[in-house]
Structure formats: structure tokens, C-alpha cells
MDTraj code that builds the backbone (N, CA, C; nanometers):
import mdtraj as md
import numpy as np

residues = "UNK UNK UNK UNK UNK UNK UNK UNK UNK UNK UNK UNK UNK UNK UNK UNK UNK UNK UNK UNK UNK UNK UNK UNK UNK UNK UNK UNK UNK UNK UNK UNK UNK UNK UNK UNK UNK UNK UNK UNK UNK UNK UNK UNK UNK UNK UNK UNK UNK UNK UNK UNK UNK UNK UNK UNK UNK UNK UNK UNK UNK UNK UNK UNK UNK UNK UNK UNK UNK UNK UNK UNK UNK UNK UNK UNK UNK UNK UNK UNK UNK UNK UNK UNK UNK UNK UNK UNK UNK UNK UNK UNK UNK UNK UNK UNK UNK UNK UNK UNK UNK UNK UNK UNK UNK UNK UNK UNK UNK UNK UNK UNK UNK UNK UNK UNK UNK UNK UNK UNK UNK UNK UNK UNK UNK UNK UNK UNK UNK UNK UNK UNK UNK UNK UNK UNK UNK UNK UNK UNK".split()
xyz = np.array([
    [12.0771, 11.6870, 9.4651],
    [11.9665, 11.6622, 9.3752],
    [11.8438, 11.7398, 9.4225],
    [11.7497, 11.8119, 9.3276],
    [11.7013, 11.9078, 9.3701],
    [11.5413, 11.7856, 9.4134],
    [11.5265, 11.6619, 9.3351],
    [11.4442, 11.5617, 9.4078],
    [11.4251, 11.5446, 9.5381],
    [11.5708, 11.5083, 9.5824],
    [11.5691, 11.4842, 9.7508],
    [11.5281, 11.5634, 9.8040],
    [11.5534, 11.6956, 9.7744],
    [11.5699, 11.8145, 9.8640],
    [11.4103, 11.8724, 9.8643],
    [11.3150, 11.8315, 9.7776],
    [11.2082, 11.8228, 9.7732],
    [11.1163, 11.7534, 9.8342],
    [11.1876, 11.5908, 9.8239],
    [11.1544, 11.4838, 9.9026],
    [11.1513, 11.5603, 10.0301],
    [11.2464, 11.5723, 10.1129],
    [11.2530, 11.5967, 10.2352],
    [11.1556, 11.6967, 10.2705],
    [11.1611, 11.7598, 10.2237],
    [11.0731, 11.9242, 10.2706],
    [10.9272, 11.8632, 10.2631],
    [10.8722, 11.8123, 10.1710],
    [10.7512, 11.6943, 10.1837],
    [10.7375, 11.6542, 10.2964],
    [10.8223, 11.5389, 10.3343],
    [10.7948, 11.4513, 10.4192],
    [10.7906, 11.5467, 10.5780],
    [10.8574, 11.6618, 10.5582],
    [10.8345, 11.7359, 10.7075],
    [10.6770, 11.8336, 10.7275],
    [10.6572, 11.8243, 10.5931],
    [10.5560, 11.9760, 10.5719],
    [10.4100, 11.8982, 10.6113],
    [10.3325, 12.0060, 10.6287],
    [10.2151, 11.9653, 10.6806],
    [10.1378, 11.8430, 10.5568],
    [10.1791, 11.8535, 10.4208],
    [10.1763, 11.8291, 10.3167],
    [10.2308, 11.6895, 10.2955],
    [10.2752, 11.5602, 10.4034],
    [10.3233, 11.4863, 10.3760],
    [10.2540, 11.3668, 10.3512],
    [10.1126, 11.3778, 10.3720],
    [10.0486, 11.2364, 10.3458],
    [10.0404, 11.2245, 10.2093],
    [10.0724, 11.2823, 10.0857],
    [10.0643, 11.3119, 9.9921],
    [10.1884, 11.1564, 9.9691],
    [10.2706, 11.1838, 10.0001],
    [10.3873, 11.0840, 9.9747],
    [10.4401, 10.9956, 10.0857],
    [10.3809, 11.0303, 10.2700],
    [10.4092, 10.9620, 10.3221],
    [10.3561, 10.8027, 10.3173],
    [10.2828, 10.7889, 10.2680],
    [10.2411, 10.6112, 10.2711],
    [10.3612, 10.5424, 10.1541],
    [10.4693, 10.5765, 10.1002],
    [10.5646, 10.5171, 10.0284],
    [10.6711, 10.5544, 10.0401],
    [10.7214, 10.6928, 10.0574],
    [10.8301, 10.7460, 10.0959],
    [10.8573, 10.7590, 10.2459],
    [10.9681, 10.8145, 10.3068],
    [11.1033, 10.8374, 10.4507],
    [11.1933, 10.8688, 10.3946],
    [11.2292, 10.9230, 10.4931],
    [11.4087, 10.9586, 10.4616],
    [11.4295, 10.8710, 10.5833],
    [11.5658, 10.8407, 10.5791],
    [11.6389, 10.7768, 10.6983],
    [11.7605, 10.8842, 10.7012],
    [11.8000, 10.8829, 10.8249],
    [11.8777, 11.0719, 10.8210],
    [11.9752, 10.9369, 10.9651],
    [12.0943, 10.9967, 10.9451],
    [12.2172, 10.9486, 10.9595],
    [12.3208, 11.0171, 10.9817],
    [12.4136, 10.9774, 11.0685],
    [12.5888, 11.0185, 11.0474],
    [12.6856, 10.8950, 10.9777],
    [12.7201, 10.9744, 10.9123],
    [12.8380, 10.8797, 10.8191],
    [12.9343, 10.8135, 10.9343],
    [12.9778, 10.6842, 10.9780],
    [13.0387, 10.6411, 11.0507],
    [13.1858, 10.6817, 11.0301],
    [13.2547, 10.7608, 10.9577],
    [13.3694, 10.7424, 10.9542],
    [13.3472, 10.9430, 10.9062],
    [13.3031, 11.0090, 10.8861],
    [13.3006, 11.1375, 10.8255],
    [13.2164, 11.1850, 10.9735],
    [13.1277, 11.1026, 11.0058],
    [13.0279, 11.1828, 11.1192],
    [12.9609, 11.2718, 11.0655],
    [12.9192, 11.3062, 10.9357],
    [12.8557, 11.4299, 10.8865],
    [12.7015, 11.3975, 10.8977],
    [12.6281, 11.4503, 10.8562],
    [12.4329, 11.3990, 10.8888],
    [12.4411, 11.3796, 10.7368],
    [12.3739, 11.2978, 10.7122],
    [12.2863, 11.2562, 10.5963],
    [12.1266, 11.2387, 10.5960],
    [12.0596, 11.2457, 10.4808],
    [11.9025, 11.2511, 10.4900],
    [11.8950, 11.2554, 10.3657],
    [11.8064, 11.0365, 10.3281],
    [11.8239, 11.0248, 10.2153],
    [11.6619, 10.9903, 10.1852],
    [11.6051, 11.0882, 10.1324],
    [11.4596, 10.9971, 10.0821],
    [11.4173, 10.8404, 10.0176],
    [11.3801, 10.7730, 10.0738],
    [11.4004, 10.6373, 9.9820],
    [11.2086, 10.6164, 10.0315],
    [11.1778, 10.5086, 9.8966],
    [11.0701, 10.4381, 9.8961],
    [11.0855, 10.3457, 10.0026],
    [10.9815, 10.2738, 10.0433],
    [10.9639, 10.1851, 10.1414],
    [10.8346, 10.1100, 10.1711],
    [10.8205, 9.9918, 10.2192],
    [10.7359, 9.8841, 10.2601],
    [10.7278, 9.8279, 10.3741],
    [10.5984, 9.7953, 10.4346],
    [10.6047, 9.7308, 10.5377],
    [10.5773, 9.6139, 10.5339],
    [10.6673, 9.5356, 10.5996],
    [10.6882, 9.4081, 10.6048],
    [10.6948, 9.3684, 10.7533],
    [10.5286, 9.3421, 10.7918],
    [10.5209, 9.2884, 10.9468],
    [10.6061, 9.3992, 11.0224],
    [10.6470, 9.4141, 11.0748],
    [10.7290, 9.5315, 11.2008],
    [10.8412, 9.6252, 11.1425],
    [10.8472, 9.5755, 11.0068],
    [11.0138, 9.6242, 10.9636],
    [10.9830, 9.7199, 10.8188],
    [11.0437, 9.8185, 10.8140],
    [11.0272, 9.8748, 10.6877],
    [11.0911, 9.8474, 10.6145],
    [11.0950, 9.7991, 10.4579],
    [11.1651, 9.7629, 10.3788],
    [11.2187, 9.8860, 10.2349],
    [11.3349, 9.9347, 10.2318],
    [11.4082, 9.9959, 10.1621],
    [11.4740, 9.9364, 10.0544],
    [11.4392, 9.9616, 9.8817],
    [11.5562, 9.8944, 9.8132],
    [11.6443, 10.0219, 9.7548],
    [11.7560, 9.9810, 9.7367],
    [11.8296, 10.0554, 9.6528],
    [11.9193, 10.0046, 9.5829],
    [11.9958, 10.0900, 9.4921],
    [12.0772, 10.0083, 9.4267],
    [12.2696, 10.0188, 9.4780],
    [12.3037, 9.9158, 9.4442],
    [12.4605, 9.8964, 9.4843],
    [12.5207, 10.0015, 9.4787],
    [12.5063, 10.0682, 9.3192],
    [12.6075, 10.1674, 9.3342],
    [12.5648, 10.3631, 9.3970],
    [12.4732, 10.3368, 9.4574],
    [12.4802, 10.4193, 9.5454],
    [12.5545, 10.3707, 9.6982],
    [12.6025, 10.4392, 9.7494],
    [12.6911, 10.4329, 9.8558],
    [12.6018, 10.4766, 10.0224],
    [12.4929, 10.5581, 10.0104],
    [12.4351, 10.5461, 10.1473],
    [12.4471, 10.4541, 10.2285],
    [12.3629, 10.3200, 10.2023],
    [12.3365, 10.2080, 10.2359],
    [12.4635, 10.1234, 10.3038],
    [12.5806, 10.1556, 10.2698],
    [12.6900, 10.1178, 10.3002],
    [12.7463, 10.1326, 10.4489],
    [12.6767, 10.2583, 10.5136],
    [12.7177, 10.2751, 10.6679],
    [12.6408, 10.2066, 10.7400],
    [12.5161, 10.1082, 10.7046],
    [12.3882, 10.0287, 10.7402],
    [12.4919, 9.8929, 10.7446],
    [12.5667, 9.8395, 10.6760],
    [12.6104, 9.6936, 10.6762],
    [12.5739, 9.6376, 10.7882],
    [12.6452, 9.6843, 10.8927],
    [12.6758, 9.6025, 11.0123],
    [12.5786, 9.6751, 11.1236],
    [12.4461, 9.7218, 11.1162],
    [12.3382, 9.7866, 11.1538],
    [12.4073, 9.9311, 11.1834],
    [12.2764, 10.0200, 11.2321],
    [12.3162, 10.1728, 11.2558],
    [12.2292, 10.2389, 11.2806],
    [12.2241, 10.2940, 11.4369],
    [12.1368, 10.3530, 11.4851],
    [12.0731, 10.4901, 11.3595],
    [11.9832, 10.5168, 11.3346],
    [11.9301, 10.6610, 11.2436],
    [11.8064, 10.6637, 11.3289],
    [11.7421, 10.8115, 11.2488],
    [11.5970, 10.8190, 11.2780],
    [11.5525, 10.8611, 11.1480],
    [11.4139, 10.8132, 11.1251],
    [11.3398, 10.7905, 11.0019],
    [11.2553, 10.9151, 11.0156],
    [11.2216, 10.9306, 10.8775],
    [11.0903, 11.1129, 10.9211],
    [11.0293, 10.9671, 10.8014],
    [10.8914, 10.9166, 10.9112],
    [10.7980, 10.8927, 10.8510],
    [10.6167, 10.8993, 10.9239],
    [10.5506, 10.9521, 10.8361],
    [10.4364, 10.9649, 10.7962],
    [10.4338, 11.1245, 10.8737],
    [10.4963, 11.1990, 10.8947],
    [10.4874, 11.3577, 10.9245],
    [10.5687, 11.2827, 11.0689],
    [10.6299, 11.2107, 11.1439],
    [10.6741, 11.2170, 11.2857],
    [10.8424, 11.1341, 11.2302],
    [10.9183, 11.1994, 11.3247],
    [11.0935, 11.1543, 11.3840],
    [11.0827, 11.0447, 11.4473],
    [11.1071, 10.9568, 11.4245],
    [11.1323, 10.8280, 11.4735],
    [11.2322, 10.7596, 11.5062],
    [11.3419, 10.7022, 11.6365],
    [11.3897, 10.6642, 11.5887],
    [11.4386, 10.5110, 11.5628],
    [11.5411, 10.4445, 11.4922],
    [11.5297, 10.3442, 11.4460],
    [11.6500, 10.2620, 11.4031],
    [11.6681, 10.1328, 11.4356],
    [11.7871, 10.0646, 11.3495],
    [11.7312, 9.9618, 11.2340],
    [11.8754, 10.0799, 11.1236],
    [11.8704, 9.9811, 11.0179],
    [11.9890, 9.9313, 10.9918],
    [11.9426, 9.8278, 10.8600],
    [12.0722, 9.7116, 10.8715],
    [12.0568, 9.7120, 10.7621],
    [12.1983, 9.7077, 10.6315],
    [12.1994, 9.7030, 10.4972],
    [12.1986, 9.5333, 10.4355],
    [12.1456, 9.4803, 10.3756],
    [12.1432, 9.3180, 10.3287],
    [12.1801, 9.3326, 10.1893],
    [12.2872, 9.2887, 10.1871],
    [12.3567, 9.3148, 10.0299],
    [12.3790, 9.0961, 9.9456],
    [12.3531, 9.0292, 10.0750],
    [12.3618, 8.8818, 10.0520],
    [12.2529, 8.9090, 9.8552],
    [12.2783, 8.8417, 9.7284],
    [12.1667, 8.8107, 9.6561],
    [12.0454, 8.7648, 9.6613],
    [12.0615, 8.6355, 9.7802],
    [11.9638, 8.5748, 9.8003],
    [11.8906, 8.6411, 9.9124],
    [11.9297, 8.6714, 9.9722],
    [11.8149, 8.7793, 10.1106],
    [11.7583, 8.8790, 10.0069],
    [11.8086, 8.9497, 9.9323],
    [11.7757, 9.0652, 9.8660],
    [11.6738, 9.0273, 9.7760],
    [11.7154, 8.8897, 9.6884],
    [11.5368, 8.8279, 9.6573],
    [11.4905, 8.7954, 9.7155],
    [11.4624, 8.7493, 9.8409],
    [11.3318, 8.7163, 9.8975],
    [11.2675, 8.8602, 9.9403],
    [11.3361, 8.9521, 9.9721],
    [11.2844, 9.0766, 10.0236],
    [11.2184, 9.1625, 9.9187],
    [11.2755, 9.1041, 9.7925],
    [11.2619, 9.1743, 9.6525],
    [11.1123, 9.1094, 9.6254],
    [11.0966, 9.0460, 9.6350],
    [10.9670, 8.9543, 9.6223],
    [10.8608, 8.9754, 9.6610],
    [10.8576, 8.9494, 9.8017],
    [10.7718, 9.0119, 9.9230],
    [10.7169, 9.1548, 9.8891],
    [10.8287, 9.2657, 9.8543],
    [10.8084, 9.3914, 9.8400],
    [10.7159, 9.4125, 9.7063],
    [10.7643, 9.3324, 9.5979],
    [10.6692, 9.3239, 9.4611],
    [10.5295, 9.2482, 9.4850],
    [10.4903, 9.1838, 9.5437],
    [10.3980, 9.1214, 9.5588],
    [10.2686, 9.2299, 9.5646],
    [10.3166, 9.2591, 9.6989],
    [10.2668, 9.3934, 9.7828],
    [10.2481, 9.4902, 9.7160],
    [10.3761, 9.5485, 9.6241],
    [10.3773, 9.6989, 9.5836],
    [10.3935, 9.6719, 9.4156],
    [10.3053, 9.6052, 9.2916],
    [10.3513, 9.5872, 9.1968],
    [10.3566, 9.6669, 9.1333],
    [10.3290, 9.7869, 9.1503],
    [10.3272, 9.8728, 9.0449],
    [10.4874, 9.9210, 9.0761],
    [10.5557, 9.9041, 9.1363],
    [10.6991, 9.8933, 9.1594],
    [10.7758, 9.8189, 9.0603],
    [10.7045, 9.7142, 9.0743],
    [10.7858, 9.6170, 8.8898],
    [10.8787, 9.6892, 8.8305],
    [10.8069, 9.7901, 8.7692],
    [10.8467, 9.8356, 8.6114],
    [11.0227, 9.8953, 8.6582],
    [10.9877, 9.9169, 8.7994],
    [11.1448, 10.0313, 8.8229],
    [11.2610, 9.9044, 8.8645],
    [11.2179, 9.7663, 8.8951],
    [11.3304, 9.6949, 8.8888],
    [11.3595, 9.5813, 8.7673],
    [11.2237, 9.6373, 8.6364],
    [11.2553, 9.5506, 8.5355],
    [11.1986, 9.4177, 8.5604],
    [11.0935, 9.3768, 8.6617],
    [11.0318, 9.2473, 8.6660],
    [10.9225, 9.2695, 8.5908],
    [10.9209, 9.1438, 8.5829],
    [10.7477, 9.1268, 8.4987],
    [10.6605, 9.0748, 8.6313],
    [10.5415, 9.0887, 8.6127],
    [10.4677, 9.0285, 8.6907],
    [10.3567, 8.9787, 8.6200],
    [10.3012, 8.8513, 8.6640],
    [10.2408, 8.7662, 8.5919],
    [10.0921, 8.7965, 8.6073],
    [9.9520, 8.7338, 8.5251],
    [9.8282, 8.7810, 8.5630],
    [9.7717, 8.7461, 8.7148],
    [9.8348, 8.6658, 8.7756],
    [9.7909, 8.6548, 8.8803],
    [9.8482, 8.6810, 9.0197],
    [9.9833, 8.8157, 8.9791],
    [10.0448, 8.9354, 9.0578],
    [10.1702, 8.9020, 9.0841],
    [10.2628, 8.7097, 9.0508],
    [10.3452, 8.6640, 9.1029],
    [10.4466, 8.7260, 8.9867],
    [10.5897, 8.8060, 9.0783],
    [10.6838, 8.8671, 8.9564],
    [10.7893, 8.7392, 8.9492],
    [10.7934, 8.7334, 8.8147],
    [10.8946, 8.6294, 8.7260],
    [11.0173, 8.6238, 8.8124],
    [11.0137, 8.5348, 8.8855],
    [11.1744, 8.4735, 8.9658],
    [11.2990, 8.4779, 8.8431],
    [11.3196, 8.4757, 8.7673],
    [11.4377, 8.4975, 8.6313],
    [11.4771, 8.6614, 8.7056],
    [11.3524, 8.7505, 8.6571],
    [11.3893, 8.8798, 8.6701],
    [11.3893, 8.9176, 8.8035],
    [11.3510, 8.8710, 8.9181],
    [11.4202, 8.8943, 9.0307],
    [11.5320, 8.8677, 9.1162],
    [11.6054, 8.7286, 9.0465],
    [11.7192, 8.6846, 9.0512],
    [11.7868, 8.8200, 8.9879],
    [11.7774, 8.8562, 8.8580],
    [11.8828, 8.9254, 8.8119],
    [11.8787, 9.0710, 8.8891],
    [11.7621, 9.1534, 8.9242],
    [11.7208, 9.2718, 8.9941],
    [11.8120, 9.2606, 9.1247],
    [11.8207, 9.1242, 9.2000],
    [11.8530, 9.1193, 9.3410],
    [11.9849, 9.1477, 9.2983],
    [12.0791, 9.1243, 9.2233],
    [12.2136, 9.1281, 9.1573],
    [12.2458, 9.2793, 9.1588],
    [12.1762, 9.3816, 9.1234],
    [12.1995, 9.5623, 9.1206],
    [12.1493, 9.5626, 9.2712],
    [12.1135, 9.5236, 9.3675],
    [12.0306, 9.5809, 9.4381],
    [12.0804, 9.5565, 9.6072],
    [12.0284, 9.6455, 9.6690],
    [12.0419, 9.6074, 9.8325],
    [11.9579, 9.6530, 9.8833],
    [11.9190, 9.5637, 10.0222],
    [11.7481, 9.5955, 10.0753],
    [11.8353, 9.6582, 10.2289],
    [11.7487, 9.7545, 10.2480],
    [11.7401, 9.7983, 10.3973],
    [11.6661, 9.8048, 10.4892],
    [11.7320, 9.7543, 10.5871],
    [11.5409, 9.6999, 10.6935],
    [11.5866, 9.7893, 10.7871],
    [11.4604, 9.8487, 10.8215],
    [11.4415, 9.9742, 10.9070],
    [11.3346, 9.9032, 10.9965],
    [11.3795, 9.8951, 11.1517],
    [11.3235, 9.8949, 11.2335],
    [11.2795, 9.9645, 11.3209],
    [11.1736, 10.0566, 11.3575],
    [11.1096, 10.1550, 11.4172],
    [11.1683, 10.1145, 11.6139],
    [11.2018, 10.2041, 11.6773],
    [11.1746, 10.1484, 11.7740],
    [11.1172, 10.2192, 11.8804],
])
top = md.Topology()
chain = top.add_chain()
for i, resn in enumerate(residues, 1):
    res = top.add_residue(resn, chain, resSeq=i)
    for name in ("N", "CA", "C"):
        top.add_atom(name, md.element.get_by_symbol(name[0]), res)
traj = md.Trajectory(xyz[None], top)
């Protein structure tokens, strides 16, 4: 995707504060292929942990299940870091939550509403957490 490949070159270039306060890549070996991966994803901070959503049927997130050492390219610096994929529904809404609270202008891309006084409609985050899996990236 010529996005990512954009993404990335961003996030390394002198040019990255532009997108570093929301975007990282988390860059990886496939546990079973060993090949490198480097996937741009949005993200949140949540107290010590960065928070990643994506959706199920992408397959990245999948070598994260059972945690996995990577290193993150965030805010222009290599970091590195374990993340862990949370595919449970109910972890994935509370994380889904937390992250909307914080970041609402995010709403619109998982289909929540959010109410006048910033809280997004639990209906539509029940159903969002259902497509979705959160990835917590811990800096270390």
C-alpha cells in the first residue's frame, strides 16, 4: 500500500511531528516466516502503554497474541518495546472507550456516536469491539 509506505518514510523523516503525536509503526518479525514487518498504525496513550486498534481481519496483530518483543519508530526515535494483541470483546471495549474518550474525533472511523458531553454510546462500542483488536505497546 502506497499509504504505509508513506506512513513510514514520515515517521523516520525529519518531517515526523507532522503525524508523530498519533501515528508509529511497530516493525516486527513474523514468528513463524521470521521476515521484518513495519506496520503504521494510529495510537494512544494510556498511562505508560500505547494503545493500537485494528481490525480482526487484518492479520498483523496476530504474531502479538501471546506478547512479542518489536521496536516502535515513535515521535522521530527506535524504541524498543513489548506488545501484546487483546482480541477478548470485553478488554477491547474498555480499551475502545478509554481511547474514544481521549481521541473523539476517532468516533466516526469505528462508527460510535458520541454524546454532547464526549461519552461514546456503549451499544456502538459493544458492536465496534466485535470487528476489532487493541494492541498495547509497551515502551521499554
Amino acid at each position: 500500500m502506497w499509504y504505509n509506505a508513506l506512513m513510514k518514510w514520515l515517521l523516520k523523516s525529519s518531517l515526523h511531528g507532522f503525524i508523530s503525536g498519533q501515528i508509529m509503526s511497530i516493525n516486527y518479525r513474523g514468528r513463524r516466516s521470521g521476515k521484518h514487518y513495519s506496520v503504521p498504525v494510529n495510537y494512544h496513550e494510556d498511562g505508560k502503554k500505547l494503545v493500537a486498534v485494528t481490525t480482526r481481519d487484518r492479520k498483523w496483530w496476530r504474531n502479538m497474541r501471546a506478547g512479542l518483543e518489536v521496536t516502535v519508530q515513535l515521535r522521530g526515535e527506535e524504541r524498543d518495546a513489548m506488545a501484546e494483541a487483546v482480541d477478548d470483546p470485553h478488554e477491547v471495549e474498555m480499551h475502545l472507550r478509554t481511547y474514544l474518550i481521549s481521541a473523539p474525533q476517532m468516533a466516526r472511523y469505528f462508527k460510535v456516536r458520541i454524546d454532547e458531553s464526549g461519552i461514546p454510546s456503549p451499544e456502538d462500542i459493544s458492536k465496534a469491539a466485535l470487528e476489532r483488536v487493541v494492541v498495547l505497546v509497551e515502551i521499554r
